[in-house]
ZARO-788999 format. One record per residue (C-alpha): chain; x, z, y. Coordinates in steps of 0.25 Angstrom, whole numbers. Each point is the difference from the previous one (the first is absolute). Layout:
REM ZARO-788999
+------+-------+-------+-------+
: unit :  east :    up : north :
+------+-------+-------+-------+
:    A :     X :     Z :     Y :
...
+------+-------+-------+-------+
***
This chain:
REM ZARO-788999
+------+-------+-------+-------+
: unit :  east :    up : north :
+------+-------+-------+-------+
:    A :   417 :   459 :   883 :
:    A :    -4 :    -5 :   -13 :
:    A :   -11 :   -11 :    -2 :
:    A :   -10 :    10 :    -6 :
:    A :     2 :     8 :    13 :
:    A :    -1 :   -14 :     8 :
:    A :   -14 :    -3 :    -6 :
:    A :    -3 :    14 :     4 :
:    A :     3 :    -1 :    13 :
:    A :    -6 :   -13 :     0 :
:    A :   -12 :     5 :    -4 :
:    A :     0 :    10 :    10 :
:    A :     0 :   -10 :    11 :
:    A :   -11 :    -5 :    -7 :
:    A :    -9 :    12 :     0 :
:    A :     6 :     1 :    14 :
:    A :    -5 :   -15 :     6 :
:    A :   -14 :     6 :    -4 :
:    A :    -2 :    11 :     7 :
:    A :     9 :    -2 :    13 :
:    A :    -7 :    -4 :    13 :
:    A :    -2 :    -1 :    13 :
:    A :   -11 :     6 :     9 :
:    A :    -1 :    -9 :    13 :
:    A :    -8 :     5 :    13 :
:    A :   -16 :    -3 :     0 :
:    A :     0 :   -16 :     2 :
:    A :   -10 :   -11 :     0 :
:    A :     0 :    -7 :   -12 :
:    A :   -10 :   -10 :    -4 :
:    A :   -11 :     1 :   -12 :
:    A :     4 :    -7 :   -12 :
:    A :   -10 :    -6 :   -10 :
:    A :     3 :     4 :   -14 :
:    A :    -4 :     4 :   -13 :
:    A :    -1 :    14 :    -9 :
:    A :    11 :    -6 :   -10 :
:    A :     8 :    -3 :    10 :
:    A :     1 :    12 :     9 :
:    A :     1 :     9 :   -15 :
:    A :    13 :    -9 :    -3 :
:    A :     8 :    -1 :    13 :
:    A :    -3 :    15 :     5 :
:    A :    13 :     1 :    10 :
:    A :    -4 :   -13 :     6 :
:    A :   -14 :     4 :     3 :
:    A :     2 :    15 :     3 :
:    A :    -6 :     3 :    12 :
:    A :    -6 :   -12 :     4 :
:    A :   -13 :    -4 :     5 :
:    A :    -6 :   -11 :   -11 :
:    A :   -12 :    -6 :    -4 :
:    A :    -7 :     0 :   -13 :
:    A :   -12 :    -7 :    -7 :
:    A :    -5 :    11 :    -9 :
:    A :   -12 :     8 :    -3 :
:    A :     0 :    16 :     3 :
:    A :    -5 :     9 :    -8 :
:    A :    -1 :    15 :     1 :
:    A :     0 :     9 :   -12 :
:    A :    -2 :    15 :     3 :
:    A :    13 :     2 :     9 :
:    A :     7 :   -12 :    -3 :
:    A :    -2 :   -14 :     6 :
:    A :     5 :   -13 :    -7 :
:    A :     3 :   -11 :     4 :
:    A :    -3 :   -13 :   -11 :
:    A :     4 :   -14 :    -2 :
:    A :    -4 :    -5 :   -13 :
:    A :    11 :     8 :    -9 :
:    A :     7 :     4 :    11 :
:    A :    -2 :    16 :     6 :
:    A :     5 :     8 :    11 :
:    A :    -3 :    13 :     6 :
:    A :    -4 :     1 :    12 :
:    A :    -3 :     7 :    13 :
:    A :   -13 :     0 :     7 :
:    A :    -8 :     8 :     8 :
:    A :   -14 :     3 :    -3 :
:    A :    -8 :   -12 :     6 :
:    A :     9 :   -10 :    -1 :
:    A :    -4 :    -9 :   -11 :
:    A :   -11 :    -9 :    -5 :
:    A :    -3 :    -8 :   -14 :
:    A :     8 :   -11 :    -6 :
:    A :    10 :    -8 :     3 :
:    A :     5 :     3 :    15 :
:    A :    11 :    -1 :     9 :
:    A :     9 :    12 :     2 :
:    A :     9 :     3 :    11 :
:    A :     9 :    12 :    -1 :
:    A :    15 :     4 :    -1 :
:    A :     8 :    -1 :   -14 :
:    A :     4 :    14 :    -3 :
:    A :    12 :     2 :   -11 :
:    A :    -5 :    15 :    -3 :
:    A :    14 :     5 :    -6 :
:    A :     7 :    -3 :    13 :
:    A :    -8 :    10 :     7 :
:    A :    -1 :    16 :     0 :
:    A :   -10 :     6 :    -6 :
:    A :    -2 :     9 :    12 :
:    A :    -3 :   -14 :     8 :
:    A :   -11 :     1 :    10 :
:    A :    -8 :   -14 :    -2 :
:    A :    -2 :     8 :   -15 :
:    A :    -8 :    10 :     7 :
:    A :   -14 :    -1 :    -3 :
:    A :     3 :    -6 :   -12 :
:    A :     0 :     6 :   -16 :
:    A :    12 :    -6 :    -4 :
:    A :    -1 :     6 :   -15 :
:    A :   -11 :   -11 :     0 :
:    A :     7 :   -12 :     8 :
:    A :    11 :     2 :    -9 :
:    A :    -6 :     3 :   -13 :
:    A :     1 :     9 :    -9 :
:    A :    12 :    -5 :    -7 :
:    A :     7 :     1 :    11 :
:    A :    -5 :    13 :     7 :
:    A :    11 :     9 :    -7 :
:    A :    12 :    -7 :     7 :
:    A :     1 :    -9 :    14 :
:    A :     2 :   -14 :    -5 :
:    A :    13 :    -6 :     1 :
:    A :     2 :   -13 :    11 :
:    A :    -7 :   -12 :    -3 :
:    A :    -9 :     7 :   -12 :
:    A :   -13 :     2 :     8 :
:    A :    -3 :   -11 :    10 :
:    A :   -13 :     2 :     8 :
:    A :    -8 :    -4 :    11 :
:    A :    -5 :     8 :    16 :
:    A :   -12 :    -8 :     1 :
:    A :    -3 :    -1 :    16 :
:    A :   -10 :   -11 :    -2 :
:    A :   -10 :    -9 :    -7 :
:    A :    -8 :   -11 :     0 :
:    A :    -7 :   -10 :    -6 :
:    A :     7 :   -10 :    -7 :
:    A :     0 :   -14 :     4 :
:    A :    -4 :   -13 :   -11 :
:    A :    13 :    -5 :    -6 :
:    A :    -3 :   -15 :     3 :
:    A :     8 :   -10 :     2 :
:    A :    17 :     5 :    -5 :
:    A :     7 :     4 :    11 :
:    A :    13 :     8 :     2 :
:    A :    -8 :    13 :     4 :
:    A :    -9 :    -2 :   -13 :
:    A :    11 :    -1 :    -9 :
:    A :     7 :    12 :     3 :
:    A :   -12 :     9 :     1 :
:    A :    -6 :    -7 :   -15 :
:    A :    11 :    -8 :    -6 :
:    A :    -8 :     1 :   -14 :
:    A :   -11 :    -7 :     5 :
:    A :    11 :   -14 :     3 :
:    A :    12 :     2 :   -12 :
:    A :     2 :   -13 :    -5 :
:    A :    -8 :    -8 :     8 :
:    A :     4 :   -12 :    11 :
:    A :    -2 :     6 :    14 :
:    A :     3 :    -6 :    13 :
:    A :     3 :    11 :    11 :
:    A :     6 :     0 :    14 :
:    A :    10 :    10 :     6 :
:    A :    10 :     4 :     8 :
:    A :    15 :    -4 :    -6 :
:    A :     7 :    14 :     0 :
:    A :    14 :    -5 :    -6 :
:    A :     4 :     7 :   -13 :
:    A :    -6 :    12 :     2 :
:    A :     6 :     3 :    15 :
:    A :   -10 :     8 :     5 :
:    A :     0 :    10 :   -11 :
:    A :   -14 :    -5 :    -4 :
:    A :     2 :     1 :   -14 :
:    A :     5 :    12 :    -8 :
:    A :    10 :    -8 :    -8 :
:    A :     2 :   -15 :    -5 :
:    A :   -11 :    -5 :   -10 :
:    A :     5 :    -1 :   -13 :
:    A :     9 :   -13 :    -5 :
:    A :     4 :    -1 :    15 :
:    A :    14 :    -8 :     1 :
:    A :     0 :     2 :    14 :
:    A :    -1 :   -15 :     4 :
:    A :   -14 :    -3 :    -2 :
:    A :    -8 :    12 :     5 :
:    A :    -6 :     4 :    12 :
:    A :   -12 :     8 :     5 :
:    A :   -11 :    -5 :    10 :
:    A :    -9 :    10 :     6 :
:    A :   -13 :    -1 :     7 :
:    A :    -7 :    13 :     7 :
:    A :     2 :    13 :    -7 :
:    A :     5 :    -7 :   -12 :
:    A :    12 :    -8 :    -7 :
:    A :     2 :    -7 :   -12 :
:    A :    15 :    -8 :    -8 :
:    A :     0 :   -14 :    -3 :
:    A :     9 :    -4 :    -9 :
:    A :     5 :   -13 :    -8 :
:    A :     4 :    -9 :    13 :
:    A :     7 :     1 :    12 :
:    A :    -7 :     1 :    13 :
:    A :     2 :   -15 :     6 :
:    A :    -8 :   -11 :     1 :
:    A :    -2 :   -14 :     7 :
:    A :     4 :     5 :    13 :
:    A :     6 :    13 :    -2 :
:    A :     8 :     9 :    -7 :
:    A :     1 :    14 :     2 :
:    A :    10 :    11 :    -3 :
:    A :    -3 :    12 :    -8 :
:    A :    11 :     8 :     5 :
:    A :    -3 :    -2 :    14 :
:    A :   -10 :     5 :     9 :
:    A :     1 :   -12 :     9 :
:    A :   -14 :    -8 :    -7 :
:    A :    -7 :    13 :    -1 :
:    A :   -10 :    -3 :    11 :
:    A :    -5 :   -13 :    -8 :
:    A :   -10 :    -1 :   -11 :
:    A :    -2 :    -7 :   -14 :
:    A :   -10 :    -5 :   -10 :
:    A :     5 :     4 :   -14 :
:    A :    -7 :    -5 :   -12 :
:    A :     2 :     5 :   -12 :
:    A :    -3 :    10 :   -12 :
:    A :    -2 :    14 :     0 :
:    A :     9 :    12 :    -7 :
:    A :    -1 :    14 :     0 :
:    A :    12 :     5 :    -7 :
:    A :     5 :    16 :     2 :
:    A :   -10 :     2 :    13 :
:    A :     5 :   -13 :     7 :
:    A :    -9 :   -11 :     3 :
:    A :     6 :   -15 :     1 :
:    A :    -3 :   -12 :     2 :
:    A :     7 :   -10 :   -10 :
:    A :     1 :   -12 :    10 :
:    A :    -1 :   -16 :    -2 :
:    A :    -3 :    -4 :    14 :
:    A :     3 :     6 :    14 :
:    A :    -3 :    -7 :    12 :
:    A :     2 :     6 :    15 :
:    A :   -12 :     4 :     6 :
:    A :    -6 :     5 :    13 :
:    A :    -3 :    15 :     2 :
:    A :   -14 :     6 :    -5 :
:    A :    -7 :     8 :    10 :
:    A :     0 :    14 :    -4 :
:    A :     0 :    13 :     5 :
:    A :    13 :     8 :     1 :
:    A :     3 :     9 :   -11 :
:    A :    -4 :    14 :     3 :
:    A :    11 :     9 :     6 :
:    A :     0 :    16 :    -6 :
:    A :     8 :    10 :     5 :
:    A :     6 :     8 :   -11 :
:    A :    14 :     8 :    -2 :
:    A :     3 :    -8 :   -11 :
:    A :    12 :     3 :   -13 :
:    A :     6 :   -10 :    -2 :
:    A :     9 :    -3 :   -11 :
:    A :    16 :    -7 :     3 :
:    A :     7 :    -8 :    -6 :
:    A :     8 :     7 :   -14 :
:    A :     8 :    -4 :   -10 :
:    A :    -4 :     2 :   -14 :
:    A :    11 :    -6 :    -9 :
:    A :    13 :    -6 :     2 :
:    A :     9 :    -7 :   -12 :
:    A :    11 :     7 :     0 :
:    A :    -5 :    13 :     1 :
:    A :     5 :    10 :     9 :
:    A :    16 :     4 :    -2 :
:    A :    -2 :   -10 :   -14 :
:    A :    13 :    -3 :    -5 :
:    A :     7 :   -10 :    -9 :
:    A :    -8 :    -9 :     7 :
:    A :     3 :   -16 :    -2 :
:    A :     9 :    -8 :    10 :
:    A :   -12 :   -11 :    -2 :
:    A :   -11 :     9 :     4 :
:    A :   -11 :    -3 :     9 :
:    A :    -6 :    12 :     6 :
:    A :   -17 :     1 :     1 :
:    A :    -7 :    10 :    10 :
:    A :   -14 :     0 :     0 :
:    A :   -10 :     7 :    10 :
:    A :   -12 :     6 :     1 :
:    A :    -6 :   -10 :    12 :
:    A :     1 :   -13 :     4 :
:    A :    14 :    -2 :    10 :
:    A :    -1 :    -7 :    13 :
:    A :    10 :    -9 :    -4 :
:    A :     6 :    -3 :    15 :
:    A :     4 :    15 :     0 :
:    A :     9 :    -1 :   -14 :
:    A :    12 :    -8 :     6 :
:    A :    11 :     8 :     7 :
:    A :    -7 :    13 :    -8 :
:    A :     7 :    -1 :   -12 :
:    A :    15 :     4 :    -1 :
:    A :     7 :    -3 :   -13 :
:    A :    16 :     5 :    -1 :
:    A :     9 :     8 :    -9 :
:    A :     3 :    13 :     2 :
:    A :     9 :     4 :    11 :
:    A :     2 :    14 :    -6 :
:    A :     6 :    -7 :   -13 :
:    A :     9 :   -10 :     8 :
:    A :     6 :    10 :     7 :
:    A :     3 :     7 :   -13 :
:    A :     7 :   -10 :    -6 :
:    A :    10 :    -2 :    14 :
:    A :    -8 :   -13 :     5 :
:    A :    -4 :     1 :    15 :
:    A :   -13 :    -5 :    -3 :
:    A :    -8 :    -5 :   -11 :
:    A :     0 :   -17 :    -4 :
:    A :   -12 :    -6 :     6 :
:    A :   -13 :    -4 :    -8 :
:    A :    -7 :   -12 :     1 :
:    A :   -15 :     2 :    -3 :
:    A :   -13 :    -9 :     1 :
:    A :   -12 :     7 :     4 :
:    A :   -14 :    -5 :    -6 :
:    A :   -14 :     5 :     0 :
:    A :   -10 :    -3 :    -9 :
:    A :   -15 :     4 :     8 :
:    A :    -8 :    -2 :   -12 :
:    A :     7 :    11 :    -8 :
:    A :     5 :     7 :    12 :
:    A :    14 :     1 :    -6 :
:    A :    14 :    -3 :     7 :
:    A :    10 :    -6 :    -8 :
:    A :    13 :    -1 :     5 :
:    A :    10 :    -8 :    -7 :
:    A :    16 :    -2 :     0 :
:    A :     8 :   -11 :     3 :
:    A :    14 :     2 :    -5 :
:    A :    -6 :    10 :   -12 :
:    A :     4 :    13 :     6 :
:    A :    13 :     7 :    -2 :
:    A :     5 :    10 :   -14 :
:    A :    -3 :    15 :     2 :
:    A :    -5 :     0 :    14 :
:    A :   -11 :     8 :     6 :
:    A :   -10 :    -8 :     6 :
:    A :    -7 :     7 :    12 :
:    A :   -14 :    -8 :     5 :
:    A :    -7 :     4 :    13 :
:    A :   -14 :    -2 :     5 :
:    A :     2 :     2 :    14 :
:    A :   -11 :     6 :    11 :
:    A :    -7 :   -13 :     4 :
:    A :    -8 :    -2 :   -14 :
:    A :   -15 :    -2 :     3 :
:    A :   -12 :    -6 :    -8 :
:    A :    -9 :    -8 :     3 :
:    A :    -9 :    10 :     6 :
:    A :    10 :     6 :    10 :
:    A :     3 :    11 :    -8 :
:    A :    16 :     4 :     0 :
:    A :     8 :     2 :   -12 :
:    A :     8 :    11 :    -1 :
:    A :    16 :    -3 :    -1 :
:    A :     3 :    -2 :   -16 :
:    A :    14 :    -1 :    -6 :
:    A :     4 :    -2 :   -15 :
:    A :    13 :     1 :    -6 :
:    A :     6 :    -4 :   -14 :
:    A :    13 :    -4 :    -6 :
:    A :     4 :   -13 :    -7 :
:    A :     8 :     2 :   -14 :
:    A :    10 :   -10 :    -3 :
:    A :    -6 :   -12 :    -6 :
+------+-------+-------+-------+
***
């Protein structure tokens, strides 16, 4: 295959890791605090799950909006359900291009005005038109004193001022809290701590103190709590706290976050890109190979899952009972969510290099990639 038909078929993944899914059985999952940018810009990791909004409703004719400052979403909301000004709104994310038109939750519903006129000739595509089922509202509460349930439902109100919040250490990102790593991460210096419905990053400084030092790759010190200090980001829909103290600290009383059961989508793990490409060849001796992937990797599940080998096929060809070995070092960069595997001898002249991603894969939310295999052959220099 040529590289032009290799970008092609890279591409074709891409397009691909967009719009595959997995429909899981009706489970309950917990609310999570969010915000109107944040559910527009990560639609596969909120589709179909129950959050909570601080917004104001408004109802125009057929169509119900939901408003935060400059950001709009549609919405879905029965007549009665509502109120004025800023409130705080329950419901389940919908990603309106991964349903049927025909769906039965639309009955009742003029979706030539949900949707807009724009958009009334054809159904949009996935991830175009993200909007909310309102189930509930109600009245929402003073922001007062920062806290990591007020800094995910109005991080505007706290960017760049000093805060100090407590929460529950989640590890990087172990939990699946988080719809990816915020941005800048170098995957040694981030974590998220979560409180009730709610979580937040903190970045800038490991998590250890006088007295303790917790792992962010393990869910060993996920029970025990911390007090960040810091300064607030919001950067691509992810809210962070840019840390210069953390201390241990004992657990806040609180209530549990509240469970939903929903049948939710959720998206697994894809690869988007790998350098080489797909069947690339002339590729150098030297080169180091890049995958990257749509979510954030558990990285526990990567060793053992990743086969690297010449082809079998071309050393039977050439007469030899089996192809030489490869030595390879696996690495995997969180922050990116790229795997770079590197070669120790450079590998060998005019061989086909076959990489497999075996069954085992997961991210961090649980979800199973599906097995992966890339192939590409080296030239002679």
């Amino acid at each position: 295959m040529t590289i032009r038909r290799a970008a092609i078929a890279a591409l074709a993944g891409f397009l691909l890791a967009l719009t595959a899914g997995v429909r899981l059985p009706a489970q309950a999952l917990a609310r999570r605090a969010a915000t109107l940018q944040t559910l527009r810009i990560y639609p596969n990791f909120y589709n179909g799950q129950p959050v909570v909004v601080r917004a104001a409703l408004e109802r125009g004719d057929a169509r119900v909006t939901l408003v935060d400052g400059d950001d709009r979403l549609p919405a879905f909301a029965k007549q009665g359900i509502g109120g004025s000004g800023v409130q705080e709104i329950r419901g389940e994310v919908w990603d309106i291009g991964r349903m049927a038109q025909d769906d039965s939750r639309f009955l009742g519903y003029d979706m030539r005005a949900v949707l807009g006129s724009d958009l009334s000739v054809s159904w949009p595509k996935p991830g175009q038109v993200i909007a909310l089922n309102v189930t509930s509202v109600a009245e929402a509460e003073t922001m007062a004193a920062p806290s990591v349930r007020n800094l995910a439902l109005a991080p505007g109100r706290y960017v760049d001022q000093r805060v100090t919040v407590k929460g529950q250490f989640r590890g990087r990102n172990l939990f699946g809290d988080q719809p990816q790593a915020p941005p800048g991460a170098d995957g040694r210096r981030e974590f998220v701590i979560r409180a009730a419905d709610a979580s937040v990053w903190v970045t800038g400084k490991q998590p250890k103190g006088r007295g303790f030092n917790f792992d962010i790759n393990s869910r060993l010190d996920s029970k025990r709590w911390v007090e960040v200090s810091g300064v607030v980001k919001w950067e691509r829909g992810l809210v962070s706290i840019v840390a210069d103290q953390i201390e241990e600290t004992s657990p806040l009383a609180e209530a549990a976050p509240e469970q939903v059961t929903v049948a939710p989508y959720i998206e697994p793990p894809e690869v988007l890109f790998s350098a080489p490409t797909m069947d690339e060849t002339d590729v150098p001796l030297s080169t180091k190979v890049r995958i990257q992937f749509s979510r954030d990797l558990d990285t526990s599940t990567i060793k053992g899952h990743v086969q690297v080998n010449y082809s079998m096929r071309q050393a039977r060809e050439r007469g030899e009972p089996e192809p030489p070995p490869v030595t390879a070092r696996i690495g995997y960069n969180p922050g990116a969510r790229v795997m770079e595997i590197t070669f120790d001898p450079p590998l060998d002249r005019f061989r086909i290099v076959e990489i497999n991603l075996t069954d085992g894969i997961m991210g961090t939310d649980g979800t199973k990639m599906k097995p992966w295999t890339l192939t590409f052959t080296t030239g002679g220099s």
